[in-house]
N, C-alpha and C positions, 0 to 999 in steps of 0.2 A: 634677763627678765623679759614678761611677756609685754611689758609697757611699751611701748610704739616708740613713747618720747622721751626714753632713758637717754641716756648719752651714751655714744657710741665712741671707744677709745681709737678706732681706725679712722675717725677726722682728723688727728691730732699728727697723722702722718701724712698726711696732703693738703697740700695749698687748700684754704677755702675757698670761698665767693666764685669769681666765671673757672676758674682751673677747674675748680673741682666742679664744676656744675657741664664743663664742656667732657672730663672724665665722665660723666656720668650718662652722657648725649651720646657718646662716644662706645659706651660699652651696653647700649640698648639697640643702636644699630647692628652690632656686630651679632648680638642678641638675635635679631629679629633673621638676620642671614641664617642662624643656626648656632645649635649648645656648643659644636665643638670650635669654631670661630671666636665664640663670645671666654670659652675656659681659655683659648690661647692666649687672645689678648689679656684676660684678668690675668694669668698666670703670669706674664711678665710685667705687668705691675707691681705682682704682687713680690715678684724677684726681684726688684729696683729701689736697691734702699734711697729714700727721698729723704731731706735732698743730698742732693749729688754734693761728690768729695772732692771737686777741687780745691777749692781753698784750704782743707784740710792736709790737699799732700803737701801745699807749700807751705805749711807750718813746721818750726824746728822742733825736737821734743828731748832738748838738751837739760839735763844732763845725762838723760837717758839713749843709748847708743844703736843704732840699728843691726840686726842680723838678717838676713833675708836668707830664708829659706823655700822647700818650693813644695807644690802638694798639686799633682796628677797636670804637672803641665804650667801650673802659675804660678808667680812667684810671692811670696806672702813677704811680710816684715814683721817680726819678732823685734822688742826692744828690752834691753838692761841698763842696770846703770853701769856709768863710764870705768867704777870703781872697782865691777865685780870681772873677777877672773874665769871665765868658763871654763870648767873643767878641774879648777881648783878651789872653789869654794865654799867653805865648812857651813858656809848657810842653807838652812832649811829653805829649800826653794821653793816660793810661791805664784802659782799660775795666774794671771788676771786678764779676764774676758768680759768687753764690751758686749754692749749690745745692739739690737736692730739700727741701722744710720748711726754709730756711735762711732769712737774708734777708741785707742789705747791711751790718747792723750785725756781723755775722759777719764783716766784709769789714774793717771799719774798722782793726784793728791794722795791717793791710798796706798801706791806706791811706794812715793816717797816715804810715808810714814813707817809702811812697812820693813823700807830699808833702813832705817833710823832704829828701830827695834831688833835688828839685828835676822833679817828675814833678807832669800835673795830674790826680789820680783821677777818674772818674767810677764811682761806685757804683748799680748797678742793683736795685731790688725786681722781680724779675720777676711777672708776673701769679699770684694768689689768691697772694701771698707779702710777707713784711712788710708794708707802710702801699699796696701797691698793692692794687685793685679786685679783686675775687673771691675764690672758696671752690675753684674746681676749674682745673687748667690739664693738662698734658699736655708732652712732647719735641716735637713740631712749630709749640703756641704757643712755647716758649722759645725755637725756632728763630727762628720769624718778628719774635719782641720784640729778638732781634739783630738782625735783619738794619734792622726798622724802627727803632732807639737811631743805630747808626750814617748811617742819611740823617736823623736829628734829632739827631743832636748833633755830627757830624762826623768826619773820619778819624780814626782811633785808631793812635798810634806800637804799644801792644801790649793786650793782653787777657791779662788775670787770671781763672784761672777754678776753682772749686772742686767735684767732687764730680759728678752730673749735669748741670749747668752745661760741664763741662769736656768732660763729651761735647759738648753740643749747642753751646759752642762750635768743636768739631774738624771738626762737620760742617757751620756754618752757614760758617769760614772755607775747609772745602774746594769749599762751592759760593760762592764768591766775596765774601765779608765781608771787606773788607779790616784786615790788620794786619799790623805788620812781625814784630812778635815773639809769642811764645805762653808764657804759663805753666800748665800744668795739674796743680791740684793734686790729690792724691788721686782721682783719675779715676774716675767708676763705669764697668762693664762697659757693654757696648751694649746697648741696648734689649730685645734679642732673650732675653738672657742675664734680664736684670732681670723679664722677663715667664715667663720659666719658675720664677725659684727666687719670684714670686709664686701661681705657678698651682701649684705646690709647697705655699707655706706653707696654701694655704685648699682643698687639693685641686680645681683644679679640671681639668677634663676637656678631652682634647686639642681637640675641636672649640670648646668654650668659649673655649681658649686664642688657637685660629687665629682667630675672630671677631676679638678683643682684636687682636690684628694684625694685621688685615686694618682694622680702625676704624683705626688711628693711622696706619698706610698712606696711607688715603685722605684723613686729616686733613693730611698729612705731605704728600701728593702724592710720595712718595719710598718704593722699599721700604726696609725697616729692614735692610739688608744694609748700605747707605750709610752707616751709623753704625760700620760695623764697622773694627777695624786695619788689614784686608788692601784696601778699599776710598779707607782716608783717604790711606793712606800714597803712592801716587804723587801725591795732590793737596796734599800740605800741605809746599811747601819750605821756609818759614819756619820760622826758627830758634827750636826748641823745650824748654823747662825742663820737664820731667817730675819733681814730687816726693812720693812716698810713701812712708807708713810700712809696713815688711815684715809686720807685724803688723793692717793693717788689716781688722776685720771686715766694714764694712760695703764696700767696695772692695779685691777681692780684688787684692794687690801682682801676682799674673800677667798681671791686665791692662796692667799700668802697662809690664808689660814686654813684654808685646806688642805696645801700641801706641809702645813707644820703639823695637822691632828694626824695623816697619813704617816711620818716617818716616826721611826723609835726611838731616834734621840736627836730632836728639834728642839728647839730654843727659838720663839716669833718675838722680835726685839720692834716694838713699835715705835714710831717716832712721829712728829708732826711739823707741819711748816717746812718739808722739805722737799714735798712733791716727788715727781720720777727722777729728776737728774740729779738737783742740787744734794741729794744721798752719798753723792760718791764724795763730794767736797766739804764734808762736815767734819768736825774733827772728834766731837762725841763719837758719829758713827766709826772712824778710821779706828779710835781707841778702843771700842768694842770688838771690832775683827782684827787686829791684832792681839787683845786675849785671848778670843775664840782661839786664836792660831796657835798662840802659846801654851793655852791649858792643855 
């Protein structure tokens, strides 16, 4: 929107009060040195999910089991339950991805439920996130740690997805990731969108901002147009659960709804009082994406 004093959902990712006011001191100096100084430093912000994951690797995520696997050099963490046999298991395997700062233990409510229904989860830490390797990742790693999970762990009946995640799974299954079904939840806006109300919150300067896109471009090997509703929608026939809360801050509900008028067979399951996170711990919600998966 063109209002000045809309709310911007990239404060909701950084410290407020002097942090965020010394970012911002911070990235006007570099600013005033020059665009291409000021895109570098934005761009590793904007690679650094906040906040940081320690306490999150020292967390157990029992009764579900670690796999670590590894993608161009790092080593990632895959988890299952303790119960499920790799390799031998008659259950419909279902993929679940976190989102931006999130990790897979964010995932386990829906998990479990899912394994309770007779579904086999596979929970993913995407790169510099929960118990996986690194500090900085990016939308076209989380792309490629799809596409690579699936030729290492196998076809997947459906994908679970939460939040950024739910992008970058829309656009890893509209260039060929296979799945039969899609859940996405709480969806962020596309790339494009997320990199403006960021060059918004730290001020930064049109040409700073176009660097910043034109980098994840060429990391992406795709323009970021590809991430968008009017892009996915001829490419994603599979049967789709869209569910958000109308009141989400950090994932504005218009998205959700434009990317459900874009696909062919969308289903937008509205919910309230649950905001961006508390989504994935509802138990209404977990029972609707478990039929979704079932039907």
């Amino acid at each position: 929107m063109s209002n000045s004093k809309a709310f911007n959902p990239a404060t909701l990712f950084f410290a407020g009060g002097h942090s965020l006011r010394l970012l911002r001191t911070l990235m006007r100096a570099a600013q005033a040195l020059g665009p291409g100084l000021a895109s570098r430093l934005a761009f590793a912000l904007f690679s650094t999910p906040l906040p940081l994951k320690r306490s999150v690797r020292q967390q157990r995520a029992s009764p579900w089991v670690a796999e670590p696997w590894e993608l161009m050099g790092l080593r990632l963490c895959a988890w299952r339950h303790r119960a499920h046999e790799a390799g031998s298991s008659s259950r419909p395997q279902v993929l679940l991805v976190h989102g931006w700062a999130g990790s897979a233990q964010q995932m386990q409510p829906l998990a479990e439920q899912l394994w309770a229904q007779g579904f086999a989860p596979l929970l993913l830490d995407m790169p510099a996130h929960g118990h996986s390797q690194g500090w900085q990742t990016h939308m076209p790693q989380f792309v490629q740690a799809l596409h690579a999970a699936a030729q290492r762990f196998g076809p997947m009946h459906g994908i679970v997805a939460h939040s950024l995640g739910a992008v970058a799974v829309s656009h890893a299954v509209a260039r060929g990731l296979p799945a039969t079904r899609l859940v996405l939840l709480a969806c962020s806006a596309p790339p494009r969108q997320v990199l403006g109300w960021f060059a918004q919150c730290f001020g930064l300067a049109g040409k700073s901002m176009a660097q910043m896109q034109q980098r994840l471009e060429r990391l992406g090997g795709t323009a970021l147009e590809t991430f968008e509703p009017a892009w996915l929608g001829p490419r994603l026939p599979q049967a789709t659960l869209l569910v958000h809360d109308e009141q989400d801050r950090a994932a504005p509900f218009a998205n959700a709804q434009a990317l459900a008028a874009a696909l062919p067979d969308a289903r937008l399951l509205t919910v309230q009082g649950l905001g961006h996170r508390r989504i994935l711990s509802d138990a209404g919600v977990a029972q609707a994406v478990a039929e979704h998966l079932k039907s």
